[in-house]
C-alpha positions in Angstrom: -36.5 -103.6 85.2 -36.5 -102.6 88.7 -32.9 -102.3 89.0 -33.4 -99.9 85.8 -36.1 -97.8 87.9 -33.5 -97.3 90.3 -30.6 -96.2 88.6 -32.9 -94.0 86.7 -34.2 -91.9 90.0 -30.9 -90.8 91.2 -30.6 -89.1 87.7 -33.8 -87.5 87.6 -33.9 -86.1 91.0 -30.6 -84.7 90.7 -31.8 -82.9 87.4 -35.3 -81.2 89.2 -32.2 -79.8 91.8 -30.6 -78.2 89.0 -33.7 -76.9 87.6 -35.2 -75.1 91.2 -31.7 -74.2 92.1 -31.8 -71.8 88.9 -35.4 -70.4 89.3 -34.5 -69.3 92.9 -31.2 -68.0 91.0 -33.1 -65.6 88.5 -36.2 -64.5 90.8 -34.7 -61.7 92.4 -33.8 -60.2 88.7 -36.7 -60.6 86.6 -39.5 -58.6 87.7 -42.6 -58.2 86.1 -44.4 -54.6 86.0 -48.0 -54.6 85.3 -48.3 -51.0 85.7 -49.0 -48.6 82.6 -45.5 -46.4 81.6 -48.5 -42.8 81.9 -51.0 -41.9 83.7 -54.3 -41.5 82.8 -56.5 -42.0 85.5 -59.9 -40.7 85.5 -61.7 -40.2 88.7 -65.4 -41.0 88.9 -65.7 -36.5 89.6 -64.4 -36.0 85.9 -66.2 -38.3 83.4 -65.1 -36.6 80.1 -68.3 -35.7 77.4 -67.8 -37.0 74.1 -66.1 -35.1 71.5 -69.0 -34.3 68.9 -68.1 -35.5 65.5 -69.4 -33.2 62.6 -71.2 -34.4 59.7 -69.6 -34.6 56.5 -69.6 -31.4 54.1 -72.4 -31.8 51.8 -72.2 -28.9 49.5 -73.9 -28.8 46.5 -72.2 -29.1 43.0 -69.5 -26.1 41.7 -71.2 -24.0 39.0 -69.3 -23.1 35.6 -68.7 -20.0 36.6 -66.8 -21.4 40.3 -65.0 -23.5 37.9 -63.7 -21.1 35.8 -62.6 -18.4 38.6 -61.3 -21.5 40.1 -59.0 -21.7 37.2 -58.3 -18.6 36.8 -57.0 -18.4 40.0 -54.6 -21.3 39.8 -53.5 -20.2 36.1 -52.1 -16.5 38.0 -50.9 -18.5 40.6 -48.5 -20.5 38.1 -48.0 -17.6 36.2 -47.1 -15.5 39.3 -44.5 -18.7 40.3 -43.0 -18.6 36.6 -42.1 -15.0 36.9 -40.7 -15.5 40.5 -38.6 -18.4 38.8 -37.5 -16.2 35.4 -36.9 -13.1 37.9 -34.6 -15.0 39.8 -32.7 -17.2 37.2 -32.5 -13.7 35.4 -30.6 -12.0 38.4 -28.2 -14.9 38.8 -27.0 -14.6 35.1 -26.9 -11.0 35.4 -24.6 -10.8 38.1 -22.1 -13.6 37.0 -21.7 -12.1 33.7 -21.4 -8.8 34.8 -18.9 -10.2 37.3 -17.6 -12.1 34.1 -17.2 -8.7 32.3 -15.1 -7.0 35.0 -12.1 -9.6 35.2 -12.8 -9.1 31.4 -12.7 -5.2 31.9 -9.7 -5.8 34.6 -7.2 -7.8 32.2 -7.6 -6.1 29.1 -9.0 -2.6 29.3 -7.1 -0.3 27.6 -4.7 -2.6 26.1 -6.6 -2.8 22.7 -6.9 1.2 22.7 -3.3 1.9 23.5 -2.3 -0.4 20.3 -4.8 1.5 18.0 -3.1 4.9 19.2 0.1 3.8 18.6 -0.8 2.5 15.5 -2.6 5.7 14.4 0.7 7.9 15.3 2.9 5.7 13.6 0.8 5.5 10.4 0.6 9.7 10.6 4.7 9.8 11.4 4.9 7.6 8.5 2.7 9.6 5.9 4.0 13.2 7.0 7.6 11.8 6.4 6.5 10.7 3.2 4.9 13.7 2.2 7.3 15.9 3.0 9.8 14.1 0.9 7.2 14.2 -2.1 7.0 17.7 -1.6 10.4 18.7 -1.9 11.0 17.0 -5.3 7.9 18.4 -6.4 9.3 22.1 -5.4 12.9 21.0 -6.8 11.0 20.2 -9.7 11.9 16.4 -9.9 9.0 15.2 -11.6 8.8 11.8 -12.5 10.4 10.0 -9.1 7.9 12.3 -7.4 5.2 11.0 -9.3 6.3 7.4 -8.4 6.4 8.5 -4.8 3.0 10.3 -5.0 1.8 7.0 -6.2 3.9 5.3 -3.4 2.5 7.6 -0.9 -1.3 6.9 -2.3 -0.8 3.0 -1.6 0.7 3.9 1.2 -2.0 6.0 2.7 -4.7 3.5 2.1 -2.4 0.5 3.3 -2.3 1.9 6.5 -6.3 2.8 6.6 -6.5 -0.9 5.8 -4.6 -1.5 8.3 -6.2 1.1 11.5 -9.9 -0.5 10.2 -8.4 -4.2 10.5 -7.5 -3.4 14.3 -10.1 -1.5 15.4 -12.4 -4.1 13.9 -10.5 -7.0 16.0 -10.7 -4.7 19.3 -14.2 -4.2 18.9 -14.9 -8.0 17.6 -13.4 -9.6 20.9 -14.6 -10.1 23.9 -12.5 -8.4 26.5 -10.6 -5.7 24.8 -13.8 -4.8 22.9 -15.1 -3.9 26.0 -12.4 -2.3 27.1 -13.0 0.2 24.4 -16.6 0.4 24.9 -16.8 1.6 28.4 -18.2 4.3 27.8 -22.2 2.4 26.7 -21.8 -0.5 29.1 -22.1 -0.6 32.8 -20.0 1.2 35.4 -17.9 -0.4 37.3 -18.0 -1.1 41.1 -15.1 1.1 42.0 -16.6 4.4 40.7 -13.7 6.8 41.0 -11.5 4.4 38.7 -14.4 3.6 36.8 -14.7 7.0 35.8 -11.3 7.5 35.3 -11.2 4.4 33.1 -14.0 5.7 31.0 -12.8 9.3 30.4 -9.4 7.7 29.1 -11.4 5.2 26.9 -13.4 8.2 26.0 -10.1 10.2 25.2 -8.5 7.4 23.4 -12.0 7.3 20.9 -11.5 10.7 20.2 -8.0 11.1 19.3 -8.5 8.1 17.2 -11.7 9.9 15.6 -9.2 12.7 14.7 -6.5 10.0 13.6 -8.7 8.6 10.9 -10.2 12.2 9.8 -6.7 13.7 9.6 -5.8 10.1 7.6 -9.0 11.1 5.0 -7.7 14.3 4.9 -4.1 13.4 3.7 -5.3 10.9 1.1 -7.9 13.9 0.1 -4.8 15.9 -0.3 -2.7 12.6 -1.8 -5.5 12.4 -4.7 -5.3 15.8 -6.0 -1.6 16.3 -5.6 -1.2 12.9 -7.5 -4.2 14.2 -10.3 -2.0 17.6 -10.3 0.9 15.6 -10.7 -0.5 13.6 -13.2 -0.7 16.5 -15.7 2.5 17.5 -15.2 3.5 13.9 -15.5 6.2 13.6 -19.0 7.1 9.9 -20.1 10.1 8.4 -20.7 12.6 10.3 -18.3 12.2 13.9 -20.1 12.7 16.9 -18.6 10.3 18.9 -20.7 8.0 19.1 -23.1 6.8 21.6 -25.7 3.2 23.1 -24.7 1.2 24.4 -27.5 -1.9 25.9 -25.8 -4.5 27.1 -28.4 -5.0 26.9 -32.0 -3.4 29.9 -33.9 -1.5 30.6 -37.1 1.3 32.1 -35.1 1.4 29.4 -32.6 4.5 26.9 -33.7 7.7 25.7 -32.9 10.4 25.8 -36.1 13.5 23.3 -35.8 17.2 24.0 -37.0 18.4 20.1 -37.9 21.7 20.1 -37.3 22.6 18.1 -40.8 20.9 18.9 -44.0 18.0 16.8 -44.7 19.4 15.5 -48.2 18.8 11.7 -47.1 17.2 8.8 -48.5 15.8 7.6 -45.2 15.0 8.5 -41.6 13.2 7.6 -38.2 11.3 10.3 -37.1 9.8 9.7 -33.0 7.8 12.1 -30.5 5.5 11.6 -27.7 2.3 13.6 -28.3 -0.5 14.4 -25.8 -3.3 15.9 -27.6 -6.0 17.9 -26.5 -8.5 18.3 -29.3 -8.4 16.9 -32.9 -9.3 18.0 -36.1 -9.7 16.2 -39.2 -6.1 17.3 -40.0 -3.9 18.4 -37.2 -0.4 18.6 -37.9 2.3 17.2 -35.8 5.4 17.4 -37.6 5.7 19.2 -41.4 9.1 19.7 -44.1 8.9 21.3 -47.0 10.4 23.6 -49.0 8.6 26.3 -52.0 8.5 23.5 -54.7 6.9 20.7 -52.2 5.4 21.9 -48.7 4.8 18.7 -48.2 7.9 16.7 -48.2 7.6 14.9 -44.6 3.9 15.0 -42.8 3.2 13.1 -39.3 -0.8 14.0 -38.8 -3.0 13.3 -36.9 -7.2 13.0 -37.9 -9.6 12.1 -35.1 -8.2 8.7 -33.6 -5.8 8.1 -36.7 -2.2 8.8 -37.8 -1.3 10.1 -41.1 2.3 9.7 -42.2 3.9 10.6 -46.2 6.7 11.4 -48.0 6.9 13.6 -50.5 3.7 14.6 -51.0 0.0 13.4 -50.0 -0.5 10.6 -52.2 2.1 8.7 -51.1 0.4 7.7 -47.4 0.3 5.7 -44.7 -2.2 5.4 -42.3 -3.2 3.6 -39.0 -6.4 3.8 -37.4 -8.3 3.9 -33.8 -4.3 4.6 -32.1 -5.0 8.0 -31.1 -6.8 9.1 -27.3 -7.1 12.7 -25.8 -5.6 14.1 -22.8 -3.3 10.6 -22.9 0.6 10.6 -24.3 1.1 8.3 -26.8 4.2 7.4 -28.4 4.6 8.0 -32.6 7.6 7.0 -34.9 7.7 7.2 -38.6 10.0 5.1 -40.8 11.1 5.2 -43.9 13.5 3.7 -46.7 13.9 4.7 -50.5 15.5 1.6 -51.4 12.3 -0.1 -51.4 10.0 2.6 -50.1 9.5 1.1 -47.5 7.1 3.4 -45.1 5.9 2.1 -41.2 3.5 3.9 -38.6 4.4 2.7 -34.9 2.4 3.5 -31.7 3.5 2.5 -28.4 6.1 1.0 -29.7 4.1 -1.6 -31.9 4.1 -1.8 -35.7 0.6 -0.4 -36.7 0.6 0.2 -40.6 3.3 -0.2 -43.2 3.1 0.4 -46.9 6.0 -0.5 -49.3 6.6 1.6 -53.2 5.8 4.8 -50.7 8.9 7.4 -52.8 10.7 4.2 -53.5 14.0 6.1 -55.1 13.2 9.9 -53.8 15.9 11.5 -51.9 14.6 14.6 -49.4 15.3 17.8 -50.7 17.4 20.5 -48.8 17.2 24.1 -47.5 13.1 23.2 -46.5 11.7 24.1 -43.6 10.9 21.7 -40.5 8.3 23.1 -37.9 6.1 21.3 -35.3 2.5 21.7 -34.5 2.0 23.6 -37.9 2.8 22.9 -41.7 4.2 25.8 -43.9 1.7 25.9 -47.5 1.5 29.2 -48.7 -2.4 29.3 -47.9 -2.3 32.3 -45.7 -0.6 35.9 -46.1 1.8 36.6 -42.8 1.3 40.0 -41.5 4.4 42.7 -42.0 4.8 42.4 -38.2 5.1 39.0 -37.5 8.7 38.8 -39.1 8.6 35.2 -39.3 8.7 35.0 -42.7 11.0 31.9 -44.3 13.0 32.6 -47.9 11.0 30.4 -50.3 7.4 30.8 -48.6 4.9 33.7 -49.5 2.5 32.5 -47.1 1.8 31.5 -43.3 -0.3 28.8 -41.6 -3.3 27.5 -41.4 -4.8 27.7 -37.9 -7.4 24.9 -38.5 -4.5 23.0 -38.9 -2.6 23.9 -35.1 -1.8 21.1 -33.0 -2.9 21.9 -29.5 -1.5 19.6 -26.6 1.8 18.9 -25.3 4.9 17.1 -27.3 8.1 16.1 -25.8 10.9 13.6 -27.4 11.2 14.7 -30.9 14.1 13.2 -32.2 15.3 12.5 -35.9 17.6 9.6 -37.8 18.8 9.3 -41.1 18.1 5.9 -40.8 15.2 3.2 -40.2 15.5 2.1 -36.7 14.8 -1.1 -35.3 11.8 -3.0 -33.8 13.7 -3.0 -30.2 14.9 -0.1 -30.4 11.8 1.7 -31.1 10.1 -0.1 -28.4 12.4 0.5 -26.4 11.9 4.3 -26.8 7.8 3.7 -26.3 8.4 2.6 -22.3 7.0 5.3 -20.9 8.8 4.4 -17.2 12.0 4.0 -19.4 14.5 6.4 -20.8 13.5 7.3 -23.8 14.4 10.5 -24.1 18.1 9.8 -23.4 18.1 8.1 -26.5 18.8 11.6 -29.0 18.6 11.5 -32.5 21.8 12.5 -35.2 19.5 14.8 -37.5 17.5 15.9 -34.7 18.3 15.8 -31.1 15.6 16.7 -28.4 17.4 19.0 -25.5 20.3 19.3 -27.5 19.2 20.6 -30.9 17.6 24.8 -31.3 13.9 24.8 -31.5 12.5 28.5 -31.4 9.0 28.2 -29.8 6.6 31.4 -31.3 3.5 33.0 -30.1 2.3 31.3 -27.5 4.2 27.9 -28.0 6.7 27.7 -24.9 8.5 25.1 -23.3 7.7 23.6 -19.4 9.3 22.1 -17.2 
């Protein structure tokens, strides 16, 4: 154990070297200051007094009404910091959509008004071309294809209001080029001479559309009472003219010259008619001779049609067919072989009675006359020189057809179903289609009195 102690020591002592050679090592670094990092010395001269400490605030209890001004002061405090707030969120919005509605205003201002203008002059270039060319048929006296135009024109003219309302509607409706036409309500803009400049031509562009549309109301004004004017003048079926018997008289009548004798055993008799008053008899059409006055008879009585042969008991008669101030087409048929008599209107079968003068045969050297019937009831005056060989008498004026007729033509046979519609069209030709016993335009009718033809 000794000889352990002794080879121990060596190791221990050369250990407590190591250790005191590093202390003297890290002496000269390490320094410890005791001292404080401020100063704050106080001398014995300048003792500082005690700062005095006040006593807690004891106030007595708020009353009600310290409560309630209390309140009322915080409530206008909030209010006064909500208004602050809406004030300034309003002036934000303001100013980015006003800035919103310039680029608005500076992309499409004027575009949408530009469009309507031309739009407007077109649709006035348009119209006064039209009506210029309805004009001069009218004064060349080309009735019916200027009645078709005047209607044209009509649909026309409101086709294109349609149209100027659709557009100005759309400009107004959207966003930018409705304010490009509005300029002159909303705000101005920042450049003020082109602002202004902008606005008077928006301004100017209002206007001349203003007088656009009024001139456009004007010309359908005008349209509508051409086209009523027209209207009266209007004759069916392609004809030319038309017989107009104006009043009732017993001088008033139009006499026909057939050009065959009416010794036949059957015919198809056809007018268009456009009445203007109606009796309880008003006669149309009328042959006779001295021994039968009443040998052929078209009437009319109220809204029916009276048709006979060879005298008044044999008649047929349709009902409810007849309207004033309207043309209406009229044919009377008739056989002998089976007496066979038919009433059409508009080109429709309205009445037909067989046995009517089955076997007659129409007498010869009679007299045929329209808008008045020859009887013998009335003496003719020694100046009227209108006397027929076999009559003693003159007219009745009760029975005077006042109106217009155009169209009258005669067969000596029964005509078809087709073909009498197709003379009842009153946009068709009708009137080119001329009778053999009576021809209207080609065969003499003497108008008398006041009876005259029109064109």
């Amino acid at each position: 154990s000794s000889s352990m102690f002794w080879w121990r020591l060596p190791q221990a002592a050369c250990v407590l070297s190591v250790c005191v050679c590093l202390l003297l090592a890290y002496e000269d670094d390490i320094e410890v200051n005791y001292a404080d990092t401020y100063y704050n010395e106080i001398t014995e001269r300048e003792t500082p007094e005690p700062t005095p400490s006040s006593a807690p605030c004891n106030s007595p209890d708020l009353t009600k009404w310290d409560k309630i001004f209390s309140m009322l002061e915080n409530s206008q405090m909030r209010e006064n910091m909500l208004l602050q707030y809406a004030d300034d969120i309003v002036k934000v919005e303001m100013g980015s959509l006003r800035g919103e509605m310039l680029r608005f205003v500076a992309q499409y201002g004027g575009s949408c008004g530009v469009a309507v203008e031309t739009a407007g002059r077109r649709m006035a270039l348009q119209l006064e071309g039209r009506l210029r060319e309805t004009l001069e048929r009218l004064r060349l006296g080309d009735q019916a294809p200027a009645s078709v135009m005047l209607h044209q024109l009509l649909s026309a003219a409101r086709t294109q209001a349609s149209r100027l309302t659709k557009l100005e509607t759309n400009c107004f409706s959207s966003p930018g080029a409705g304010m490009g036409m509005n300029t002159k309500t909303a705000f101005q803009l920042p450049e003020g001479g082109r602002a202004g400049r902008r606005e008077q031509e928006v301004t100017s562009r209002d206007v001349a559309l203003d007088r656009v549309l009024t001139a456009l109301q004007q010309t359908r004004a005008e349209l509508e009472e051409v086209l009523r004017s027209s209207r009266q003048r209007y004759l069916p079926a392609g004809c030319e003219m038309a017989l107009l018997f104006p009043m009732r008289s017993r001088r008033i009548y139009t006499s026909v010259i057939p050009d065959v004798p009416l010794s036949i055993s059957s015919f198809t008799v056809c007018m268009w008619v456009k009445p203007t008053t109606v009796s309880n008899k008003t006669v149309l059409l009328s042959y006779g001779n001295r021994r039968n006055p009443y040998e052929i008879q078209l009437l009319l009585s109220q809204t029916s049609v009276f048709f006979t042969i060879g005298g008044e008991a044999h008649l047929v008669e349709a009902r409810g067919v007849v309207k004033l101030g309207e043309w209406i087409h009229l044919c009377g048929a008739w056989s002998s072989d089976q007496g066979l008599a038919t009433l059409w209107s508009g080109g429709k079968k309205v009445a037909s009675t067989p046995g009517v003068a089955e076997g007659h045969i129409l007498p010869d050297g009679g007299s045929l006359q329209l808008g008045q019937e020859r009887n013998g009831c009335c003496p003719l005056s020694p100046s009227s020189g209108s006397g027929v060989a076999g009559f003693e008498g003159g007219f009745d004026p009760k029975l005077a057809f006042t109106g217009k007729m155009t169209g009258v033509n005669m067969w000596d046979r029964a005509l078809s179903e087709e073909e009498i519609s197709q003379l009842a069209l009153q946009k068709g030709q009708g009137c080119e289609q001329r009778g053999n016993v009576v021809a209207w335009g080609v065969t003499e009718m003497v108008p008398h009195a006041g009876a005259q033809f029109i064109y």
